[in-house]
MARBA-3410 file (N, C-alpha, C, O; in Angstrom, 1 decimal):
68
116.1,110.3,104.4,114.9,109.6,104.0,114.5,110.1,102.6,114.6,111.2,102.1 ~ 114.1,108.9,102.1,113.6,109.4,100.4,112.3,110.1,99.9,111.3,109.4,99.7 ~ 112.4,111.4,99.6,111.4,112.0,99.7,110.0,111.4,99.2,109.1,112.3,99.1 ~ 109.5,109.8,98.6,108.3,109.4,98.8,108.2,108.9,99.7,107.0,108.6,99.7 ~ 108.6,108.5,100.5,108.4,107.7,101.4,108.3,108.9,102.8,109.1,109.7,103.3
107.0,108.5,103.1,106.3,109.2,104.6,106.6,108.8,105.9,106.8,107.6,106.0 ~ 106.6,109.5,106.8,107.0,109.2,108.4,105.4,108.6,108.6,104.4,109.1,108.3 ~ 105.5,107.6,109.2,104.2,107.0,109.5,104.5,107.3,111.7,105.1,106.4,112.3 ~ 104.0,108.5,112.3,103.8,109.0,113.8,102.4,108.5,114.1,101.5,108.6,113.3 ~ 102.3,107.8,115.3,101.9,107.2,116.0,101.7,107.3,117.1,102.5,106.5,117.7
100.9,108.1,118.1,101.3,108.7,119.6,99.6,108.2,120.0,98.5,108.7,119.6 ~ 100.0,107.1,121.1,98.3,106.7,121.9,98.5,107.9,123.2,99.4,108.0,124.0 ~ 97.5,108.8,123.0,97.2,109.7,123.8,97.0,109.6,124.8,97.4,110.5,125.6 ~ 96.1,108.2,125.5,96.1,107.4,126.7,97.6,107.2,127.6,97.9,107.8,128.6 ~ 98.2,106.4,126.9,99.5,106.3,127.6,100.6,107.2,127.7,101.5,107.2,128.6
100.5,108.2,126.6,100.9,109.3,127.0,101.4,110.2,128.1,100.2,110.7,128.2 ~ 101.9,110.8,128.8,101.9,111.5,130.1,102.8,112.6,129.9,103.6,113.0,130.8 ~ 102.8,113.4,128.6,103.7,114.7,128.5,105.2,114.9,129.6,105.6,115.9,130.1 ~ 105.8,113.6,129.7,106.9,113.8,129.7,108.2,114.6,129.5,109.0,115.2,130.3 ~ 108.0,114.5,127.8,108.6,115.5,127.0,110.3,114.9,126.6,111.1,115.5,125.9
110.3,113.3,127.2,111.7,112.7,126.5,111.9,112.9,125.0,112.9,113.2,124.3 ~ 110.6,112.5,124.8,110.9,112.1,122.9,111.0,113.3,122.4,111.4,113.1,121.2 ~ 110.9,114.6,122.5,110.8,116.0,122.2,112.3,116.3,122.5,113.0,116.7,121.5 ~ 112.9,116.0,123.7,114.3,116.6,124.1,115.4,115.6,123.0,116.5,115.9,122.5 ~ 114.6,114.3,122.9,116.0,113.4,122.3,116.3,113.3,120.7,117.2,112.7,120.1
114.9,114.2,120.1,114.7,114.1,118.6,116.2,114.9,117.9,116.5,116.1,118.3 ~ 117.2,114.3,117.0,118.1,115.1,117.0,117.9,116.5,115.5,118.3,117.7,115.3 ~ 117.1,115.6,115.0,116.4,116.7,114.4,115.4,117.8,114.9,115.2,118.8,114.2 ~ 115.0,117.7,115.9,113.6,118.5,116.3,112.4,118.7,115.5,111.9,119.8,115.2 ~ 111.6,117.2,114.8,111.3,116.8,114.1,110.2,116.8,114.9,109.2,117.2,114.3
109.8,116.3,116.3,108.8,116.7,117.0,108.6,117.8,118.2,109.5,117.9,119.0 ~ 107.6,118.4,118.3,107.7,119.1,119.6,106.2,119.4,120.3,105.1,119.2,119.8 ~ 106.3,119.7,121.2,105.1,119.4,122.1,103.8,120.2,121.7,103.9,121.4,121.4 ~ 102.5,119.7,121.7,101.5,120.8,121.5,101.0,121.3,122.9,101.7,121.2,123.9 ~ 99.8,121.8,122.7,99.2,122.0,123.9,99.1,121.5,125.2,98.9,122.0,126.3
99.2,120.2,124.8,99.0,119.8,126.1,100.2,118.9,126.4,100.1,117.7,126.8 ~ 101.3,119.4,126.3,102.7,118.5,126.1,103.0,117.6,125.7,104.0,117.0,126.1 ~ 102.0,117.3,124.6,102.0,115.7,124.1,102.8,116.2,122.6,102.8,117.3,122.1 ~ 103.5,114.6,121.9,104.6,115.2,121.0,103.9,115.2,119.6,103.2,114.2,119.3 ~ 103.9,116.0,118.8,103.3,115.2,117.7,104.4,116.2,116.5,104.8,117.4,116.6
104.8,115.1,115.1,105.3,115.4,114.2,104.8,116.8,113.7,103.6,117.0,113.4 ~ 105.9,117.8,113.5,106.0,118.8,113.0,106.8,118.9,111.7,106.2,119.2,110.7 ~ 107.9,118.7,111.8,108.4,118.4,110.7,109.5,117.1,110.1,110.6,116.8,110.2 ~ 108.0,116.5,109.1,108.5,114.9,108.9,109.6,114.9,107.8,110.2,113.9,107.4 ~ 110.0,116.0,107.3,111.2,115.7,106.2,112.3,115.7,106.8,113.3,115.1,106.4
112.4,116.5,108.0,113.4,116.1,108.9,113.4,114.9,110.0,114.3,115.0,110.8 ~ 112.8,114.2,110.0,113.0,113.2,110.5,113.8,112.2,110.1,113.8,112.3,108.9 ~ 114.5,111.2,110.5,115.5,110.7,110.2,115.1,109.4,110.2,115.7,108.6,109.4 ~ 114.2,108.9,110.9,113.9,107.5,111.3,115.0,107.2,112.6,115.0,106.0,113.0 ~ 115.3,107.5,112.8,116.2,107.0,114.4,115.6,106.2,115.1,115.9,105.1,115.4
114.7,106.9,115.4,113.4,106.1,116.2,113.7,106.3,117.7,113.2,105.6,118.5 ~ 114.4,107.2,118.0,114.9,107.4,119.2,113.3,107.9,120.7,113.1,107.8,121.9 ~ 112.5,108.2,119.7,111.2,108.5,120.2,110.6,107.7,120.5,110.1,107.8,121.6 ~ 110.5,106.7,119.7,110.1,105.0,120.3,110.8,104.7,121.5,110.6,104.8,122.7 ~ 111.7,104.3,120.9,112.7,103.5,121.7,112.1,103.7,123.4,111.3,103.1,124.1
113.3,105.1,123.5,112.9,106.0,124.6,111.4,106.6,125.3,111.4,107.3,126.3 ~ 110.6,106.2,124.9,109.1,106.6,125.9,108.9,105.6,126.5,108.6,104.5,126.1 ~ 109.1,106.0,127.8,108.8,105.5,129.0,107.5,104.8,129.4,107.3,104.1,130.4 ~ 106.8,105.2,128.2,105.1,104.3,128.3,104.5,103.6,127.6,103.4,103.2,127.8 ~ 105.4,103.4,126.2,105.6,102.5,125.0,104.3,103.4,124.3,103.5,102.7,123.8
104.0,105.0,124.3,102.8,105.7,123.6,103.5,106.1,122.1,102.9,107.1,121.7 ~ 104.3,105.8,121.4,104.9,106.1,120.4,105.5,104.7,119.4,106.1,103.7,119.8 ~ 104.9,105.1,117.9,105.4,104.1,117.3,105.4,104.8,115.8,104.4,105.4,115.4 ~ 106.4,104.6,115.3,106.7,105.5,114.1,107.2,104.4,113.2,107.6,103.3,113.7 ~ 107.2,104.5,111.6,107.5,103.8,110.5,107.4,104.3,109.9,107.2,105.5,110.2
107.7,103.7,108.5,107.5,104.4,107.4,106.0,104.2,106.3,105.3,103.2,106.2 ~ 105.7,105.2,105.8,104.4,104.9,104.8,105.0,104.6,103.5,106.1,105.1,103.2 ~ 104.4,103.9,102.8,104.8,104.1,101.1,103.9,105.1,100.5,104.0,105.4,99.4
END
């Protein structure tokens, strides 16, 4: 990813249910869980854009892009 360009993370806390898919499938480890097992971006320069976190949540609570 080109370093101007921002991870735009997206997690509705509602639909959420700390799972923990989108944490186990990040191949970067780009997110990981807080307190209350919900996932939130930690480190966006490693993120890849995969979107594998989207994709994969089971409750459609994730949606990622890019910012300019």
């Amino acid at each position: 990813m080109k370093q101007e360009e921002k991870v735009d993370f997206r997690l509705n806390r509602e639909y959420c249910k700390a799972c923990g898919i989108c944490t186990a499938l990040c191949p970067k480890k780009a997110i990981s869980a807080d307190d209350e097992g919900k996932p939130s971006m930690i480190n966006e320069e490693a993120c890849i854009m995969c979107r594998l976190c989207e994709l994969r949540c089971p409750d459609f609570a994730i949606r990622i892009g890019r910012m300019q």
